[in-house]
N, C-alpha and C positions, 0 to 999 in steps of 0.2 A: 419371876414366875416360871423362868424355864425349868426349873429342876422341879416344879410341879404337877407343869405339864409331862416333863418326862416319866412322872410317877404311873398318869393317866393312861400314859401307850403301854403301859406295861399290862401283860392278860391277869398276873396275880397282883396288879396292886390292890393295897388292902384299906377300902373304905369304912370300917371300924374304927384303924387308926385316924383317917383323916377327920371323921363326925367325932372324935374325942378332942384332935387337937384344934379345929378349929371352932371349939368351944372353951379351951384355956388361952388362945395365942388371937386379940384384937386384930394384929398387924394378917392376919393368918385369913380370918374372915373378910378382911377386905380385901385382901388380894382376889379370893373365890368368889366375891361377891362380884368383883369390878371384870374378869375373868368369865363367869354367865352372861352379862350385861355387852360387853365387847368382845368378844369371840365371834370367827366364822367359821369355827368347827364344831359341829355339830354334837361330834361324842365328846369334846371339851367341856359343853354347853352341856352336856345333861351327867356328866361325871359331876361338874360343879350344883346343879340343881339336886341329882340324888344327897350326894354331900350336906349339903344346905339344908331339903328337906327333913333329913334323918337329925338332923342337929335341930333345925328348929321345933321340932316336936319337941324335943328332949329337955331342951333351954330356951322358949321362947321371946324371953325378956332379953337375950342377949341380939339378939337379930331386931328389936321393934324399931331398932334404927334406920333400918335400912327399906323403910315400910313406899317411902316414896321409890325407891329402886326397884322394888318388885310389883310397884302399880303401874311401873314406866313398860312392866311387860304384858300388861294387860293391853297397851294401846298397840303396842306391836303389830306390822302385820302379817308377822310370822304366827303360823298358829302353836308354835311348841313354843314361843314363849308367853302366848298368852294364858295355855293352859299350867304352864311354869309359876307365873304369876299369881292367877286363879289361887293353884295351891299353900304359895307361901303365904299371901293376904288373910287365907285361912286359916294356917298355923300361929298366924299372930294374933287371931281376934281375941284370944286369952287374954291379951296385955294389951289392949286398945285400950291404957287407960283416957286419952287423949280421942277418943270419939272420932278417931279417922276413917272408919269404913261409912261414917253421916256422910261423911261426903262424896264419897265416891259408889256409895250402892246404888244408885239408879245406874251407874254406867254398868255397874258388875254387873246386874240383873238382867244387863241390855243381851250379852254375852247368854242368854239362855237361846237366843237366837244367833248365835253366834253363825256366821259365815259357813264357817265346816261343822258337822253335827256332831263330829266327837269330842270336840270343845265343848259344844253345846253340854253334854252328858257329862265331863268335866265342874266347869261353873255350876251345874246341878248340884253335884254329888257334894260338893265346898260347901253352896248356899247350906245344903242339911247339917255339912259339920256346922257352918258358922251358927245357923239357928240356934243349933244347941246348946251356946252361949249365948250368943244375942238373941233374943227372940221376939225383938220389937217388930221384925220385918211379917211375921207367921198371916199377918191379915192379908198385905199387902201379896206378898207369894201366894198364898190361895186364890186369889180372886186372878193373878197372872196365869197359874197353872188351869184355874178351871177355861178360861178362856186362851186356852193354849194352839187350838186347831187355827186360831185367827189369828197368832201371832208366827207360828214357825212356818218356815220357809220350804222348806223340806219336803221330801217326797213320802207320798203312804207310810212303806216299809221303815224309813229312819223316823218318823215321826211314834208309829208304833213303839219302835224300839227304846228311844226316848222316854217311854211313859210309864215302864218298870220302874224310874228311879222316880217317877214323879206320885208314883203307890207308895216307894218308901217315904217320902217327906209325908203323905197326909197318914201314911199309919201312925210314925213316930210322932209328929205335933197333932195328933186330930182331938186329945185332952185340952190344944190351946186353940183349935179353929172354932168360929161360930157357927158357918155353915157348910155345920154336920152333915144334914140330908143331901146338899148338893154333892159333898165330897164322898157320900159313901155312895149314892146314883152311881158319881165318875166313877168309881172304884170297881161297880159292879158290873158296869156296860163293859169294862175292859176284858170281862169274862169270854167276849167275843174279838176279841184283840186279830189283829194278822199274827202278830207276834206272838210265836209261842212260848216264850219268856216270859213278856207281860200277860200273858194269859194266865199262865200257869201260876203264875202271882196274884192276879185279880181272883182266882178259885181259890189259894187257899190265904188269901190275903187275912191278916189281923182284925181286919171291919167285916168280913160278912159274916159274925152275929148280928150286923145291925143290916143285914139285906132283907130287900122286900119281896 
């Protein structure tokens, strides 16, 4: 691994080469893999996760091996590697042909409340990739999000800020939510948002043709 890591200290090493090679070289991937996993360097730690994630977009069937290794970073109590984690389990719901995010989505979901809030907004923005393959979860997540004031931890201001991304999930699936009116209500109270991001989103959000 040292001459990998030596790649890393480098300002011009070239992460194109590495998302190509450790997509043809097995031995290649696990080094990176076990390297994210046990590293206490931090820009080690996220050289190998950029790596990883750009590769596992690209080829996600070749990583679904490694699906227990990157759930091992959701329990973390580092928060870059839970939102580390987060993303890869994302990148693999393509090839969950083995139904392993059943078992572990109540704990993902848990992660909407996650400890620090930019997680939070992390595990969010995943859940809407993930939906967009799976989308058995679409009831269960609504009914989380609309009763979201009662479950985050958070203060005013991050909570607000939070709930831009939670406009995007009910714009994109509101063809698979049942309840419509309550989602488009939340959608339009947020017209009055602190946050002017989510504000500005709630005005000209996707659903207020169906405002009252």
């Amino acid at each position: 691994m040292i001459e990998i890591i030596d790649e890393f200290k480098k300002d011009d090493y070239n992460l194109e080469n590495f998302v190509k090679e450790v997509q043809e070289d097995e031995k290649l991937r696990d080094r990176i893999v076990k390297e994210l996993l046990g590293s206490s360097d931090i820009k080690i730690i996220l050289d190998c996760y950029e790596i990883l994630n750009k590769a596992s977009l690209e080829n996600p069937k070749l990583f679904y091996k490694y699906w227990k290794n990157f759930y091992s970073l959701i329990k973390s109590r580092d928060y870059n590697h839970r939102n580390i984690g987060s993303t890869l389990i994302a990148n693999l719901i393509s090839v969950d042909e083995n139904n392993l995010f059943e078992e572990i989505a109540e704990e993902y979901f848990s992660h909407i409340n996650d400890e620090y809030f930019k997680t939070s907004q992390v595990f969010i923005k995943n859940i809407t990739r993930i939906s967009k393959v799976n989308d058995k979860y679409i009831e269960r997540l609504t009914d989380i999000y609309l009763n979201i004031d009662n479950i985050w931890t958070y203060n005013e201001k991050q909570k607000e800020q939070l709930k831009f991304d939670l406009i995007r999930f009910f714009e994109t699936f509101y063809g698979k939510i049942d309840k419509k009116e309550q989602v488009v209500k939340y959608v339009q109270d947020l017209a009055n948002s602190v946050s002017p991001k989510t504000r500005r989103r709630s005005k000209n959000s996707k659903l207020k043709k169906y405002y009252k």
